[in-house]
N, CA and C of each residue as an Amber inpcrd file, in Angstrom:
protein
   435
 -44.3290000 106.9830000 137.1870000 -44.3510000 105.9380000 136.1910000
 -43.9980000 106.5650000 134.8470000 -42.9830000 106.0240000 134.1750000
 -42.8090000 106.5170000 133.0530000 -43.1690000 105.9680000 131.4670000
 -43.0540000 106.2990000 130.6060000 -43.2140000 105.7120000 129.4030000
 -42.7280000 104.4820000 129.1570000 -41.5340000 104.1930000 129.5400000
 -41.1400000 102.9140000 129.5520000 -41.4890000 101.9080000 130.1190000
 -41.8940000 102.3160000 131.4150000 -42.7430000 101.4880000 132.5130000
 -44.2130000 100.7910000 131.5680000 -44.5270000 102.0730000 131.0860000
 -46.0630000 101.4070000 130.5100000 -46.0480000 100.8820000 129.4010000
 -45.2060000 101.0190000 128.6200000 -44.9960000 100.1650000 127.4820000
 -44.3210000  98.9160000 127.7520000 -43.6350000  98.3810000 129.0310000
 -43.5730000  97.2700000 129.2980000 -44.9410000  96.6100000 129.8490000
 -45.2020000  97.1940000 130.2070000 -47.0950000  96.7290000 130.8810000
 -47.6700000  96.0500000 129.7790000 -47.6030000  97.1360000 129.0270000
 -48.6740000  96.9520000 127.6730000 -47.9570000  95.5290000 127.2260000
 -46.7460000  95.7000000 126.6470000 -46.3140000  94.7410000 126.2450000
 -46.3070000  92.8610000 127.2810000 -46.1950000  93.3860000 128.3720000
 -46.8280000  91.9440000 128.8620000 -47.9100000  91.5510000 129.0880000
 -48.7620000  92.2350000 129.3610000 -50.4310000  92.2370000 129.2970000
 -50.7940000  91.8520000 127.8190000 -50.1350000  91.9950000 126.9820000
 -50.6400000  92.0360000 125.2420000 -50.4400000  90.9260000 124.7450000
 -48.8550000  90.2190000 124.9520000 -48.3690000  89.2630000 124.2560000
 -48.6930000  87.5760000 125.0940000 -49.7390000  87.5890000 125.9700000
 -50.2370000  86.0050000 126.0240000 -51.5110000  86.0600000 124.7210000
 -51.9870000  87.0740000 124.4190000 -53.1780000  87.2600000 124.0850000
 -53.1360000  87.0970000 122.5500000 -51.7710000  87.9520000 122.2540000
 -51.2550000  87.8450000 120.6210000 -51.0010000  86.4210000 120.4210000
 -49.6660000  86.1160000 121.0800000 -49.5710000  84.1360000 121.2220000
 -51.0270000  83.4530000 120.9280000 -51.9960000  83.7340000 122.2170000
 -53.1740000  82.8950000 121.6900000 -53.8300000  83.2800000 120.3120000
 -53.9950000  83.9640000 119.9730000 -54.5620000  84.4530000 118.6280000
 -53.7360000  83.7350000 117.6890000 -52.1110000  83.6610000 117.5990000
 -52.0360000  83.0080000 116.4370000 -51.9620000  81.8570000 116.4770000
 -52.1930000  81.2050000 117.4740000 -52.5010000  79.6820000 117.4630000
 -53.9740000  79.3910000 117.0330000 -54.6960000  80.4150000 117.2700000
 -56.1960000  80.2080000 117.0190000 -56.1720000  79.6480000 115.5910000
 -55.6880000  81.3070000 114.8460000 -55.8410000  81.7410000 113.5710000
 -54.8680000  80.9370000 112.8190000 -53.7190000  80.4460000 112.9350000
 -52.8090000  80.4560000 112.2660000 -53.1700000  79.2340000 111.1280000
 -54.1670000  78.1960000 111.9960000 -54.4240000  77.3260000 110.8450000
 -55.1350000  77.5380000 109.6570000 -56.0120000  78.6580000 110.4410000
 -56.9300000  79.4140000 109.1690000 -56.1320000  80.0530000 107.9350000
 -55.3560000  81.0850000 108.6350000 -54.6050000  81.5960000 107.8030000
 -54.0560000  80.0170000 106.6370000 -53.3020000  79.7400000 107.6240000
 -52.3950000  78.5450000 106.4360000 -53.2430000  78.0690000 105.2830000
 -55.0290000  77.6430000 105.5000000 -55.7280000  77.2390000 104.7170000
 -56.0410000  78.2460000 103.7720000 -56.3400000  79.5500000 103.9470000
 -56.4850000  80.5860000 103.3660000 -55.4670000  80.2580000 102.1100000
 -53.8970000  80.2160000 102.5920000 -52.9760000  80.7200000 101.6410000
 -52.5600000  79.2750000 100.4990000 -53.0770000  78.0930000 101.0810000
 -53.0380000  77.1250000  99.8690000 -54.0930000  77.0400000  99.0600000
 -55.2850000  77.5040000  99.5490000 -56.1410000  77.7250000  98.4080000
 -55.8200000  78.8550000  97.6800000 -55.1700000  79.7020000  97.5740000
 -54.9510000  81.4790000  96.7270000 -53.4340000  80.6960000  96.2820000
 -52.6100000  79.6320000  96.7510000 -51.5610000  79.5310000  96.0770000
 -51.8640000  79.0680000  94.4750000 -50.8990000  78.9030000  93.5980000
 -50.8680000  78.8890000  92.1750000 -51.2330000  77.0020000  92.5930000
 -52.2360000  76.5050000  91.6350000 -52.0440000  75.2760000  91.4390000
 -50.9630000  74.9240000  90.7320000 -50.3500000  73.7520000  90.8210000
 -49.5240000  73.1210000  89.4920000 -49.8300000  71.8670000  89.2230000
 -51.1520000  71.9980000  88.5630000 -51.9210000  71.0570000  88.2940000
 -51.7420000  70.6400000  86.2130000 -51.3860000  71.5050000  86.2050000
 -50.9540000  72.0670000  84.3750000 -49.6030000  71.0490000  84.1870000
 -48.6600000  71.0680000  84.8650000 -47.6410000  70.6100000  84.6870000
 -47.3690000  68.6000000  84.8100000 -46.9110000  68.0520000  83.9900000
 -46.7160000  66.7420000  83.8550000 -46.5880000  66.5300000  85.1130000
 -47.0070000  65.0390000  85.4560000 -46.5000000  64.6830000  86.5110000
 -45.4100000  63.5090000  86.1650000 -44.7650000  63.6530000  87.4660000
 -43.4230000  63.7560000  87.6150000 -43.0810000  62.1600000  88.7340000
 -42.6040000  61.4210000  88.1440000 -42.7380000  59.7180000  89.2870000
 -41.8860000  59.8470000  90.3370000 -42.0200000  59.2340000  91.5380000
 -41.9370000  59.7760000  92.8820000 -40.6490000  58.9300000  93.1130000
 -40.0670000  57.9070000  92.8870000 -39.5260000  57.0310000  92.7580000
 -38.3500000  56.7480000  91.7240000 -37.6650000  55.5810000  91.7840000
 -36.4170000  55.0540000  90.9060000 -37.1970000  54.7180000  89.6990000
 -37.2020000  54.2680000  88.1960000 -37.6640000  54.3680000  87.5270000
 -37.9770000  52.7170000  87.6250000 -38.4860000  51.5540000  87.6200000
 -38.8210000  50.3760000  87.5990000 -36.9170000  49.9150000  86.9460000
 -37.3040000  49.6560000  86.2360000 -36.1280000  49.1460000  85.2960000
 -34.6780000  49.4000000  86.2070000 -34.7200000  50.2520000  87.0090000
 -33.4980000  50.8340000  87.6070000 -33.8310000  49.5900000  88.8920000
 -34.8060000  49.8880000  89.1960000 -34.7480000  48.9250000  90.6310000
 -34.9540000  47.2060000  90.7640000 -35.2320000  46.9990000  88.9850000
 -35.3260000  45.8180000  88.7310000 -33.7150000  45.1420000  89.0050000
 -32.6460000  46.1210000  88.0540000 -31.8220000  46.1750000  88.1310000
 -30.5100000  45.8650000  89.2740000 -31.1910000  46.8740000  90.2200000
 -30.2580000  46.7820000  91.1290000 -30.5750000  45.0420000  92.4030000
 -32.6940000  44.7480000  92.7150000 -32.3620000  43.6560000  93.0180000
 -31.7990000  42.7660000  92.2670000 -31.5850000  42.6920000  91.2070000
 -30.9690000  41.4290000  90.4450000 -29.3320000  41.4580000  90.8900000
 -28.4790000  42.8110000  91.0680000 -27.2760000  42.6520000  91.6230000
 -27.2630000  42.4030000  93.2150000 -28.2390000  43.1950000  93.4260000
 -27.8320000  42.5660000  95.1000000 -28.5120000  41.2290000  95.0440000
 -29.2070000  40.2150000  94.6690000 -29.5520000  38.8240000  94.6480000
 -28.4410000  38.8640000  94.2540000 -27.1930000  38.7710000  93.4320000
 -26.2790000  37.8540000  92.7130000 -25.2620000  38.1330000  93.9820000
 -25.0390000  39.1760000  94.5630000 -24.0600000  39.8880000  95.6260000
 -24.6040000  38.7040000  96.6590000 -25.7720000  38.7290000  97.2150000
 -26.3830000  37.6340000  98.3080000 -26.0120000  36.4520000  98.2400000
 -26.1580000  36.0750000  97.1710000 -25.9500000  34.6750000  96.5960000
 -24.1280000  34.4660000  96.8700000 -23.3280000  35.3710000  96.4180000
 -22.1670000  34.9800000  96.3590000 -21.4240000  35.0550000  97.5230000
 -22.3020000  36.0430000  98.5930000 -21.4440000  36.1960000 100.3120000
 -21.7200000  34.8300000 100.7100000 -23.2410000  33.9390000 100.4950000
 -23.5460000  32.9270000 101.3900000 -22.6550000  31.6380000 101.2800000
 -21.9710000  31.8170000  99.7440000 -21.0690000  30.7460000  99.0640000
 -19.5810000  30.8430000  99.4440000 -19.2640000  32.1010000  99.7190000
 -17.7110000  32.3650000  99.5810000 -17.4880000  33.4300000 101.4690000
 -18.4740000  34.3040000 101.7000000 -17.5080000  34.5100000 103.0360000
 -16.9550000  34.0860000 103.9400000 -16.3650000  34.6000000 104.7020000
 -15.9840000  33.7010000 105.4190000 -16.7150000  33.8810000 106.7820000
 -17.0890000  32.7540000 107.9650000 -18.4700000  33.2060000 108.5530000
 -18.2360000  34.1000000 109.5460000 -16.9480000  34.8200000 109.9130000
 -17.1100000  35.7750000 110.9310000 -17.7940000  37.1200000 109.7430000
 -17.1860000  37.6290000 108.6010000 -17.1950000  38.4760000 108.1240000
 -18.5670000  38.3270000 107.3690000 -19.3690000  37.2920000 106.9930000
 -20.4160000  36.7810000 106.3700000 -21.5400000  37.3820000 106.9750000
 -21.6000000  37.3600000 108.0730000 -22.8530000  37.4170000 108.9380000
 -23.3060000  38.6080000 108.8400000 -22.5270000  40.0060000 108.9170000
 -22.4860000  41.0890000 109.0010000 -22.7640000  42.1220000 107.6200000
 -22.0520000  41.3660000 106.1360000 -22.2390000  41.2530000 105.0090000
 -23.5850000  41.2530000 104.5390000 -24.1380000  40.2210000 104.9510000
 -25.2290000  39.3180000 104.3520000 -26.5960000  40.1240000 105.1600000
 -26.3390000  40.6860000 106.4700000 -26.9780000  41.4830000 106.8030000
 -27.6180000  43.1590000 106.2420000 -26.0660000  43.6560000 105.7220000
 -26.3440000  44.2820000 104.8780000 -26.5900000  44.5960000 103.7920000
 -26.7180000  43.9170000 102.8720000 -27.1170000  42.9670000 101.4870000
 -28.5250000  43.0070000 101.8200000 -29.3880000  42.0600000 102.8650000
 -30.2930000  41.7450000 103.2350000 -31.7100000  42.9940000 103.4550000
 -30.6940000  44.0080000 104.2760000 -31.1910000  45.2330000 104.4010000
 -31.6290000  46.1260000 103.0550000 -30.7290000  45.7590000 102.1470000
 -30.9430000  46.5420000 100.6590000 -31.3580000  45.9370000  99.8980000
 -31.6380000  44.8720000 100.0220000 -32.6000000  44.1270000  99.0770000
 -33.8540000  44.1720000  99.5870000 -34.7290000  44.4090000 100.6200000
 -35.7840000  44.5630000 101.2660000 -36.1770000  45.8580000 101.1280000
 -35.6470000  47.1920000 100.8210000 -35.1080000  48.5490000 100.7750000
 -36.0230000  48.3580000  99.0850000 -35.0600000  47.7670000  98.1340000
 -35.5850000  47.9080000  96.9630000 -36.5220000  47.2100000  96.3630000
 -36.9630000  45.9900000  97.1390000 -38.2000000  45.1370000  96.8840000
 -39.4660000  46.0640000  97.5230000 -39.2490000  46.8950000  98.3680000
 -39.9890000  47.5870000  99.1810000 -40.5450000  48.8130000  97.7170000
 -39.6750000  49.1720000  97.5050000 -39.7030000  49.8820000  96.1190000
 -40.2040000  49.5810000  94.7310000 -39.9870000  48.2080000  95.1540000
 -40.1160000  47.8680000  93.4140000 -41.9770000  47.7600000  93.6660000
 -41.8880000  47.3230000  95.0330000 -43.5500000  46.5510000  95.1190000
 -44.7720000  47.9390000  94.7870000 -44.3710000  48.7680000  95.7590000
 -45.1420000  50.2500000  95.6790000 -45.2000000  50.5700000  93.9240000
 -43.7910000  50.8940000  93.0070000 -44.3550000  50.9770000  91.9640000
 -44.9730000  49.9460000  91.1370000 -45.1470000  48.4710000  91.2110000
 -46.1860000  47.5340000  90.4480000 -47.1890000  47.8430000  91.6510000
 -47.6480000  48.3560000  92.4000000 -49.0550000  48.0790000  93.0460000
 -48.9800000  47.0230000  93.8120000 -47.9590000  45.7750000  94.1880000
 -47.9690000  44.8740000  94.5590000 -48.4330000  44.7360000  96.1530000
 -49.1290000  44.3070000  97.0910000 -49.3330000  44.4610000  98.1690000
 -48.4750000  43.9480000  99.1000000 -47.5930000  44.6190000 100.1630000
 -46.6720000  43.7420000 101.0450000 -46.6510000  45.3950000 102.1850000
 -46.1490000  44.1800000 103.2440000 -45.8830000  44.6660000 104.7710000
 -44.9760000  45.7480000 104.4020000 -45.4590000  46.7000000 105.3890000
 -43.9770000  48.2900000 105.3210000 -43.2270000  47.3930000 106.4930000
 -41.7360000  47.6730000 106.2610000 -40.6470000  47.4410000 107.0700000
 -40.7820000  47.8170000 108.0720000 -39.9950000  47.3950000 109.4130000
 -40.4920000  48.0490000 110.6920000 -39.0080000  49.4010000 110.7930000
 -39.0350000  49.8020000 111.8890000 -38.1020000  50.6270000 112.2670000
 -36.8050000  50.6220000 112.1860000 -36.3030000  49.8020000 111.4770000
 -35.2630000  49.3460000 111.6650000 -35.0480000  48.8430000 109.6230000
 -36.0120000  48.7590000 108.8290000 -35.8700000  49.5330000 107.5790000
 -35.8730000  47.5140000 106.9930000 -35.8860000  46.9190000 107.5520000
 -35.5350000  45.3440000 106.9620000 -36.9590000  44.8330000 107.0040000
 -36.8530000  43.7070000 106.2580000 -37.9950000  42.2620000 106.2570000
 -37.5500000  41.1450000 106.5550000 -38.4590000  40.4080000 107.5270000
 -37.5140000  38.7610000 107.6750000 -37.7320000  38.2730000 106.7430000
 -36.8220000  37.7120000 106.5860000 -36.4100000  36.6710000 105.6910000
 -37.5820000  35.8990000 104.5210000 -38.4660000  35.4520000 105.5570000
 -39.7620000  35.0390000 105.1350000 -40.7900000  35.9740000 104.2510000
 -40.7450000  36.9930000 104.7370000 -41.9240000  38.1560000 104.5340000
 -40.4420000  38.5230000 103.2350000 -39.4690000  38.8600000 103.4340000
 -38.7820000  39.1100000 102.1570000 -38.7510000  38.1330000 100.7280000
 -38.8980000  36.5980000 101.0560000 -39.0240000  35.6940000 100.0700000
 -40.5770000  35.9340000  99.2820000 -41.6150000  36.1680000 100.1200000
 -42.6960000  36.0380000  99.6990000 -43.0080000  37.4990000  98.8080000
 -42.2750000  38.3040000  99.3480000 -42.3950000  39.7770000  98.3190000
 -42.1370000  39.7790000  97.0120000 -40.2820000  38.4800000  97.0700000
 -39.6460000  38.5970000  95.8490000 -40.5570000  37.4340000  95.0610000
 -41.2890000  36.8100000  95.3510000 -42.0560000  36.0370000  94.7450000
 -43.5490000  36.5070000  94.3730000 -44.0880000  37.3530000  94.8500000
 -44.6600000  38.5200000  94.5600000 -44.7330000  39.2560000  93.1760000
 -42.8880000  40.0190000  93.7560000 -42.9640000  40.6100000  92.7560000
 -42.1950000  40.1150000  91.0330000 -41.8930000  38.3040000  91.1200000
 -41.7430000  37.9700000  89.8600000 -43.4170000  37.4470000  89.3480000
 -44.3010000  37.3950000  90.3720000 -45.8090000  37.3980000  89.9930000
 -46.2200000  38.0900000  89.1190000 -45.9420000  39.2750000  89.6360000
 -46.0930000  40.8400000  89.0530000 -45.4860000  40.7610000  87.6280000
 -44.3120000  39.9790000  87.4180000 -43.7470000  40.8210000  85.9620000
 -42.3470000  40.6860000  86.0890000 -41.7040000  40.9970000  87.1100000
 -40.4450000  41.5100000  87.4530000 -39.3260000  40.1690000  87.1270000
 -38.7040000  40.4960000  86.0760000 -37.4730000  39.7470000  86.2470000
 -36.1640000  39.4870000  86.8770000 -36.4260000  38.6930000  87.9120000
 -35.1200000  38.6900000  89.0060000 -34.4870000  37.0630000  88.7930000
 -33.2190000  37.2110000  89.3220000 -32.2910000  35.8160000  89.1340000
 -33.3540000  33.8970000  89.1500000 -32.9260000  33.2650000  89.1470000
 -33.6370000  32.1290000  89.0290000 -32.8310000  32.0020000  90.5630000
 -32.0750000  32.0150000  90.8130000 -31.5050000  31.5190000  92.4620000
 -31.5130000  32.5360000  93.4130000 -32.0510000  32.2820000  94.7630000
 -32.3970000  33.4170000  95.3770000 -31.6930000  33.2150000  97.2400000
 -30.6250000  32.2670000  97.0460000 -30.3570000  31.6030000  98.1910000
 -31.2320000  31.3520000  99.0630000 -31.0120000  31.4960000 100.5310000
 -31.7700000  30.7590000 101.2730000 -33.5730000  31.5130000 101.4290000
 -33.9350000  32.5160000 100.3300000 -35.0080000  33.0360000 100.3520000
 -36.3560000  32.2930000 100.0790000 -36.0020000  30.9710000  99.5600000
 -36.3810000  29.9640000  99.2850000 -36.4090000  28.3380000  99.5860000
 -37.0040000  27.2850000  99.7420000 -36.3800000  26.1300000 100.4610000
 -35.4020000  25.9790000  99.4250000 -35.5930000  25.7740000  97.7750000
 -34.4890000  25.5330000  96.6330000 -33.5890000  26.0900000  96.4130000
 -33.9230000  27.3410000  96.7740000 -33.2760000  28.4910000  96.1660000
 -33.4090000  29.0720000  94.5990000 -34.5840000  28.7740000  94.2090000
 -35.0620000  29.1270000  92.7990000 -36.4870000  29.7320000  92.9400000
 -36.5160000  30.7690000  92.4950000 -37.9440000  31.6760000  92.3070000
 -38.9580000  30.6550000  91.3280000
């Protein structure tokens, strides 16, 4: 038996044992090293998000964009349009609501709100403050917030 022989031994006999150890430890460790990391608790904080005004902004263009596919596409190309319009206006109402505090449903997997649950957000969030279009097409029975 030679040296090599036993240092493969060692080495497979050793390394289930190392593996288990740092699964043991490793969470410890990790906790160890965020408490000894530097806080940055000193430094301004910093908003996680589009700035309000920006996202006020943009639903007010995609409402006017919504508004103008439901009037003017044409309905093969409409459907598909209005879908995606639909998707980004739910996207940024989703946004706007989190920064006023406003309470509404998270989107499912697929990143949209029906229709319904989207009218009641944007009505929500002109509750809140938020200035969006007076016409909101079919988000509404009138179509006026």
């Amino acid at each position: 038996m030679s040296l090599l022989d036993v240092g493969k031994l060692a080495l497979i006999t050793v390394t289930p044992t190392l593996i288990g150890a740092v699964v043991v430890y490793a969470p410890r460790w990790c906790a160890v090293l965020a408490r000894v990391w530097p806080d940055n608790a000193d430094r301004e904080p910093v908003p996680i998000g589009l700035p309000i005004e920006k996202l006020a902004a943009d639903l007010r263009r995609l409402l006017r964009l919504h508004d103008e596919l439901t009037r003017s596409a044409h309905i093969a190309m409409r459907a598909h349009r209005l879908w995606a319009v639909e998707a980004a206006i739910s996207v940024r109402a989703v946004e706007a609501a989190q920064a006023l505090d406003v309470p509404h449903r998270e989107p499912g997997p697929d990143g949209a709100l029906s229709r319904t649950e989207l009218g009641r957000l944007l009505h929500a969030l002109v509750d809140a403050g938020l200035v969006l279009p007076a016409t909101v097409g079919p988000f509404t029975k009138d179509g006026r917030l």
